[in-house]
Biotite code that builds the C-alpha atoms (Angstrom):
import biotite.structure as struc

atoms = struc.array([
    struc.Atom([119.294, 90.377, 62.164], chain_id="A", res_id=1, res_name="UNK", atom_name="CA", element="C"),
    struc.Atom([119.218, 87.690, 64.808], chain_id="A", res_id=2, res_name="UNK", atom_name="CA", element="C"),
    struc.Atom([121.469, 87.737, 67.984], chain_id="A", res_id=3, res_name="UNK", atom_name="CA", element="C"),
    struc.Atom([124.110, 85.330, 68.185], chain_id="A", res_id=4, res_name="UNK", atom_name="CA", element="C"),
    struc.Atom([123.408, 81.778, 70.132], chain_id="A", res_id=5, res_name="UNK", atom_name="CA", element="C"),
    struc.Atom([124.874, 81.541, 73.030], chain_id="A", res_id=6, res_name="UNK", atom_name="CA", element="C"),
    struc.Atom([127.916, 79.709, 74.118], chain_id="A", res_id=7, res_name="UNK", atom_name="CA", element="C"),
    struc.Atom([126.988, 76.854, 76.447], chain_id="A", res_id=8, res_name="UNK", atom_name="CA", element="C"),
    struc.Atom([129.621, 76.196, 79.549], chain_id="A", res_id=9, res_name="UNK", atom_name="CA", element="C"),
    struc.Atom([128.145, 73.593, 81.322], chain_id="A", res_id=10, res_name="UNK", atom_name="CA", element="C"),
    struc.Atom([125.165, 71.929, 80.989], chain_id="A", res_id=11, res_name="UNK", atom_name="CA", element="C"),
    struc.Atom([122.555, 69.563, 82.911], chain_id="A", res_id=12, res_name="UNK", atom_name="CA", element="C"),
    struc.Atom([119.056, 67.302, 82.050], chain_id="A", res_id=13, res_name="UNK", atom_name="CA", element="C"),
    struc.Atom([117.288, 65.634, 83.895], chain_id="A", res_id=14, res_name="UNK", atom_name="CA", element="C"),
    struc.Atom([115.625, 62.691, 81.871], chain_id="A", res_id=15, res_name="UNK", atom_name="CA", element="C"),
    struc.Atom([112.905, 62.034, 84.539], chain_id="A", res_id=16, res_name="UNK", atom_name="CA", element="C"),
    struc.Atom([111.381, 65.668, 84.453], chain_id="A", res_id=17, res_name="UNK", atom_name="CA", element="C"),
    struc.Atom([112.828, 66.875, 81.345], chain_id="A", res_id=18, res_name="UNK", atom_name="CA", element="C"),
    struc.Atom([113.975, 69.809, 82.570], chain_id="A", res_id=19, res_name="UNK", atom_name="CA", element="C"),
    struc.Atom([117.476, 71.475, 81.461], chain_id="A", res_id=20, res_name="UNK", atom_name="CA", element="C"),
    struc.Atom([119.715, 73.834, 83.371], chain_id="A", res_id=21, res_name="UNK", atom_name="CA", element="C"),
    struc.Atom([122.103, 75.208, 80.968], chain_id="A", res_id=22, res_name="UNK", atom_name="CA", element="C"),
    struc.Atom([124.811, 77.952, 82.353], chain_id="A", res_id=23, res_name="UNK", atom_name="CA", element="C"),
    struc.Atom([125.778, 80.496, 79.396], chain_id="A", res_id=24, res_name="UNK", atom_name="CA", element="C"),
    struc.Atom([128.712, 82.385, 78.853], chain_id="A", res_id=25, res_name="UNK", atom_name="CA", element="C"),
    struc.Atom([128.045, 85.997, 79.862], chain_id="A", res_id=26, res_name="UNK", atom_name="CA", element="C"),
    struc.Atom([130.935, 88.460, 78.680], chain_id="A", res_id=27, res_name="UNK", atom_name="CA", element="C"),
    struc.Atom([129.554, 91.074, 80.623], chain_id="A", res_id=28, res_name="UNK", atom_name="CA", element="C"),
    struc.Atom([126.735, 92.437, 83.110], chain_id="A", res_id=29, res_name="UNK", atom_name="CA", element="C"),
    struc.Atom([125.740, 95.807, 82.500], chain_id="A", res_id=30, res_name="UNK", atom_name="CA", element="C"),
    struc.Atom([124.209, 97.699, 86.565], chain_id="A", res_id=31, res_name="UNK", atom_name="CA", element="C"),
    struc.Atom([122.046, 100.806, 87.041], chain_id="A", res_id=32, res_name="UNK", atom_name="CA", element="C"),
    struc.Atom([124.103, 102.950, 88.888], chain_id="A", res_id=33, res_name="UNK", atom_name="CA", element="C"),
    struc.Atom([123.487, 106.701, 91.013], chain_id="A", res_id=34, res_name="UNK", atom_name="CA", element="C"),
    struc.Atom([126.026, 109.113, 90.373], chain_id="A", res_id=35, res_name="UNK", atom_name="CA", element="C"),
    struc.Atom([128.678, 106.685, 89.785], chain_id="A", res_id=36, res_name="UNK", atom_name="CA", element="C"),
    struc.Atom([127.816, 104.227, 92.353], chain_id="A", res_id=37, res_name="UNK", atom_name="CA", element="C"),
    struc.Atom([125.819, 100.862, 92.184], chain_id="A", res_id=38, res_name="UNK", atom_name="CA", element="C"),
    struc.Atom([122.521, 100.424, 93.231], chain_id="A", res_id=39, res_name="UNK", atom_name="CA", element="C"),
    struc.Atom([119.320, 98.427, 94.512], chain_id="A", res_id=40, res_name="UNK", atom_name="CA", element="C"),
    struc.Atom([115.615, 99.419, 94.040], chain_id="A", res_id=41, res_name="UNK", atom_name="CA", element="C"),
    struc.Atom([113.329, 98.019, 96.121], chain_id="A", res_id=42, res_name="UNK", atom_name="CA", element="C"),
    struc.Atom([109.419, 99.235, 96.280], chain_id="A", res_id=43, res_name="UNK", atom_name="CA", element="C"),
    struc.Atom([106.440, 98.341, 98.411], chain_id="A", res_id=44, res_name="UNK", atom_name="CA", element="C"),
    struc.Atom([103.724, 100.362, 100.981], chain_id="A", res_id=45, res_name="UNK", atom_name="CA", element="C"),
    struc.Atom([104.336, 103.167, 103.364], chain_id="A", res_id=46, res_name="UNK", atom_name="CA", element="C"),
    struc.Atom([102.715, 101.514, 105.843], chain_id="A", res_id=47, res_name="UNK", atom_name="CA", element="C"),
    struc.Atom([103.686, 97.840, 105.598], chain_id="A", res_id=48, res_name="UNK", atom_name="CA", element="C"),
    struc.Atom([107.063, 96.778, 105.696], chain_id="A", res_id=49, res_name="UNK", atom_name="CA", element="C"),
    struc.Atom([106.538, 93.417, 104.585], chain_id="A", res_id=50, res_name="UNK", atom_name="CA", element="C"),
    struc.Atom([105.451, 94.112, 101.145], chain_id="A", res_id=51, res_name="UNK", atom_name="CA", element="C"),
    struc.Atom([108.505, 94.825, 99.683], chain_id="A", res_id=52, res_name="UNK", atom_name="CA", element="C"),
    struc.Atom([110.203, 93.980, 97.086], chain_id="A", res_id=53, res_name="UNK", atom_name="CA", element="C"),
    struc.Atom([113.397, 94.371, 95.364], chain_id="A", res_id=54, res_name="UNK", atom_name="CA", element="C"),
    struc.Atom([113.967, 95.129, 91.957], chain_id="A", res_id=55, res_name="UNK", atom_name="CA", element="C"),
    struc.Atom([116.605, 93.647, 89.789], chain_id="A", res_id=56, res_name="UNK", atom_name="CA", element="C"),
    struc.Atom([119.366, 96.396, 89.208], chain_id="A", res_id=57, res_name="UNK", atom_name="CA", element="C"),
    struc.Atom([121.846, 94.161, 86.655], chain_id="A", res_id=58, res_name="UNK", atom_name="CA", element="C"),
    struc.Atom([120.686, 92.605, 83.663], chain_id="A", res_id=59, res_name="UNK", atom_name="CA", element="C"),
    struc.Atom([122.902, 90.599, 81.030], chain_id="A", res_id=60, res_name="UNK", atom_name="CA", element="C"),
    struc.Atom([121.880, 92.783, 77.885], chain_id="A", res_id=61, res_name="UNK", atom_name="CA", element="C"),
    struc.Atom([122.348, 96.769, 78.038], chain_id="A", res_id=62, res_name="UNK", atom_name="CA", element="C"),
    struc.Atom([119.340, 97.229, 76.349], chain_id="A", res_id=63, res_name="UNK", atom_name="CA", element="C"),
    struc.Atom([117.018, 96.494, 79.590], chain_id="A", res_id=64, res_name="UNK", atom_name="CA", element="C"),
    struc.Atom([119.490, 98.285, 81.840], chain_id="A", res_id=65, res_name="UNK", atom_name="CA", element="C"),
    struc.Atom([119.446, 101.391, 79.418], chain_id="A", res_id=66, res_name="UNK", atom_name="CA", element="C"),
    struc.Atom([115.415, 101.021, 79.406], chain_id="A", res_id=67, res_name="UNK", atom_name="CA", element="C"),
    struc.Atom([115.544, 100.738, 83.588], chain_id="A", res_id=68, res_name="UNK", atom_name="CA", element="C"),
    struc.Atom([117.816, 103.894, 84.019], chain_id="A", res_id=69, res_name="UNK", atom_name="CA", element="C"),
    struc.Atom([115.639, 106.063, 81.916], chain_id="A", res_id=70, res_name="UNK", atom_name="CA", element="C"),
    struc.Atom([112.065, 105.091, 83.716], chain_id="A", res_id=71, res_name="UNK", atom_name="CA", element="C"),
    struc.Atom([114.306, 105.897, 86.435], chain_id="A", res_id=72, res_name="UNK", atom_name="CA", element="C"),
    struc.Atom([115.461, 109.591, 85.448], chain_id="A", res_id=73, res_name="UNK", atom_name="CA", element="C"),
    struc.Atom([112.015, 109.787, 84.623], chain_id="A", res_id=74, res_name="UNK", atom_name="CA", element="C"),
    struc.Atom([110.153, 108.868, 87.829], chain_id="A", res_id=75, res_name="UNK", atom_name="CA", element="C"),
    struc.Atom([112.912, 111.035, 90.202], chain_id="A", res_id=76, res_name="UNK", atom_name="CA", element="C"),
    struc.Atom([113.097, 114.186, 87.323], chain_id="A", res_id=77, res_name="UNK", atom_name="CA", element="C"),
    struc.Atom([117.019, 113.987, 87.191], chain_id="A", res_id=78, res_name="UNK", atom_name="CA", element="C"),
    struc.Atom([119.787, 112.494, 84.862], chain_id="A", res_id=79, res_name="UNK", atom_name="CA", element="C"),
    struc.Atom([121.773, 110.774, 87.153], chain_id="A", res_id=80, res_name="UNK", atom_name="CA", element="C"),
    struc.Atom([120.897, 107.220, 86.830], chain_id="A", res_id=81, res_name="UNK", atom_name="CA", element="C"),
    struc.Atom([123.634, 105.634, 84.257], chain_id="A", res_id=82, res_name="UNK", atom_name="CA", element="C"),
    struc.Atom([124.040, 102.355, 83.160], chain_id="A", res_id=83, res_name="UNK", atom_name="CA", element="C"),
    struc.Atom([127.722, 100.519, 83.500], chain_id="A", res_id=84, res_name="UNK", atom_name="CA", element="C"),
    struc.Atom([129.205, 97.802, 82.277], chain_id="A", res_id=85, res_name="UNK", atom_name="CA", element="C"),
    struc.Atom([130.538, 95.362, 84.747], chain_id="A", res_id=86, res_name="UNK", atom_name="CA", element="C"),
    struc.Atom([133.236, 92.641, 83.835], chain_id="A", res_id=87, res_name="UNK", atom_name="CA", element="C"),
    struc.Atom([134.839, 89.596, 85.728], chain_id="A", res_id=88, res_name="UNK", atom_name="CA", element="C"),
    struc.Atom([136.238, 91.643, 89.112], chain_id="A", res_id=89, res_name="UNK", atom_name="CA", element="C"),
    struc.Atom([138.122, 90.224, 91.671], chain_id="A", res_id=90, res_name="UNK", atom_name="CA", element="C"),
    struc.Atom([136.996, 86.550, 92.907], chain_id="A", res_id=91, res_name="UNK", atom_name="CA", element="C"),
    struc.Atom([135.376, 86.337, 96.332], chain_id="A", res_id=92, res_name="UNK", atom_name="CA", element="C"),
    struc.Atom([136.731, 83.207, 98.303], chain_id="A", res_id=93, res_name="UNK", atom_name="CA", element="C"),
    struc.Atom([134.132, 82.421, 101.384], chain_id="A", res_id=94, res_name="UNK", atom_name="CA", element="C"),
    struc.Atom([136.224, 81.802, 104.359], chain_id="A", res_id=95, res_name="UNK", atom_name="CA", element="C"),
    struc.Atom([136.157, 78.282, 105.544], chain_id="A", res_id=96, res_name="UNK", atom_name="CA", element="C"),
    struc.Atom([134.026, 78.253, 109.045], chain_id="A", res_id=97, res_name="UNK", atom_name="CA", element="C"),
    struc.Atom([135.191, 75.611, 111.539], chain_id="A", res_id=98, res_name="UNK", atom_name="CA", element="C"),
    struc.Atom([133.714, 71.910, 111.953], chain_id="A", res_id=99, res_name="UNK", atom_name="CA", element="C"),
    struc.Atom([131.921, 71.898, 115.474], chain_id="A", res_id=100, res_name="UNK", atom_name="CA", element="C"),
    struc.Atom([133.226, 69.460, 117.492], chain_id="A", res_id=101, res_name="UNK", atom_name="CA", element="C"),
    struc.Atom([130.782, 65.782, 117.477], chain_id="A", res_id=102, res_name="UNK", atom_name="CA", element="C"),
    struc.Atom([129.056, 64.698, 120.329], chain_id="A", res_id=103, res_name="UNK", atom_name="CA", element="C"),
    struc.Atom([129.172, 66.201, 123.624], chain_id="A", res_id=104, res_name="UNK", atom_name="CA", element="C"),
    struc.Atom([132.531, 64.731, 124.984], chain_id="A", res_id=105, res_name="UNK", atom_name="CA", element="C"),
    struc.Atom([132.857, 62.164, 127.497], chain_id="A", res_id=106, res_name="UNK", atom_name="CA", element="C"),
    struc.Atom([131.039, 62.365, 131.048], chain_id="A", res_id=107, res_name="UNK", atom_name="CA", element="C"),
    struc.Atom([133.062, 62.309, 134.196], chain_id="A", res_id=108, res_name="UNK", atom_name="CA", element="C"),
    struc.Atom([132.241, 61.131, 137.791], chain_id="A", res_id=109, res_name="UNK", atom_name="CA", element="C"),
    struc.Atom([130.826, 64.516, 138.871], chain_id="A", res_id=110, res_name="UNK", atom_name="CA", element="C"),
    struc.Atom([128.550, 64.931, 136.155], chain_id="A", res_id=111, res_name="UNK", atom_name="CA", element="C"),
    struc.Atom([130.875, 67.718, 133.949], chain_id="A", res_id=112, res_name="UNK", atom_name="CA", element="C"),
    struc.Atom([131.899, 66.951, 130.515], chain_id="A", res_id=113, res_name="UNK", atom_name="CA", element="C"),
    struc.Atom([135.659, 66.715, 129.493], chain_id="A", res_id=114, res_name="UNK", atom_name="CA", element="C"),
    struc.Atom([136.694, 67.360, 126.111], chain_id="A", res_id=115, res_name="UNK", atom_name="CA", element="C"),
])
């Protein structure tokens, strides 16, 4: 049985390269998580720090985030890596950082700048 096509939200070519971005409809995201709580995994050499690299924790299908979890029993010998399903949360709204002023303001007689 074949999976499902996915639904399409919003979608973009570019004629010159040929190249299309499409953004899909994703119900859910399913995380590896440590006794109940979300993780990272990151690997790379004892003795240089600039090696490594992170490993992607949530995946769009369970299937890969099931597969993760158990290498991951595996390679620590416990059971406590789970896999959870994570749907739409709350919405994070950056904060709006203020314009810096233009230019330097005007110069006065004695060399100091007024605003």
């Amino acid at each position: 049985m074949s999976r499902p096509a996915p639904k399409i939200i919003v979608s973009d070519y570019n004629k010159k390269t040929h190249y299309n971005y499409d953004v899909l409809e994703q119900p859910a995201m399913y995380g590896i998580a440590y006794e109940g709580k979300l993780v990272t995994a990151r690997s790379g050499h004892e003795f240089n720090e600039g090696t490594r690299s992170y490993r992607r924790t949530v995946f769009p299908d369970k299937g890969r985030a099931l597969s993760l979890a158990d290498k991951l029993n595996e390679r620590f010998h416990t059971d406590k890596f789970e896999v959870y399903m994570l749907a739409i949360g709350e919405q994070i709204v950056r904060e709006v950082a203020e314009e810096p002023t233009k230019g330097r303001g005007k110069k006065t007689s004695k060399g100091t700048s007024k605003s």
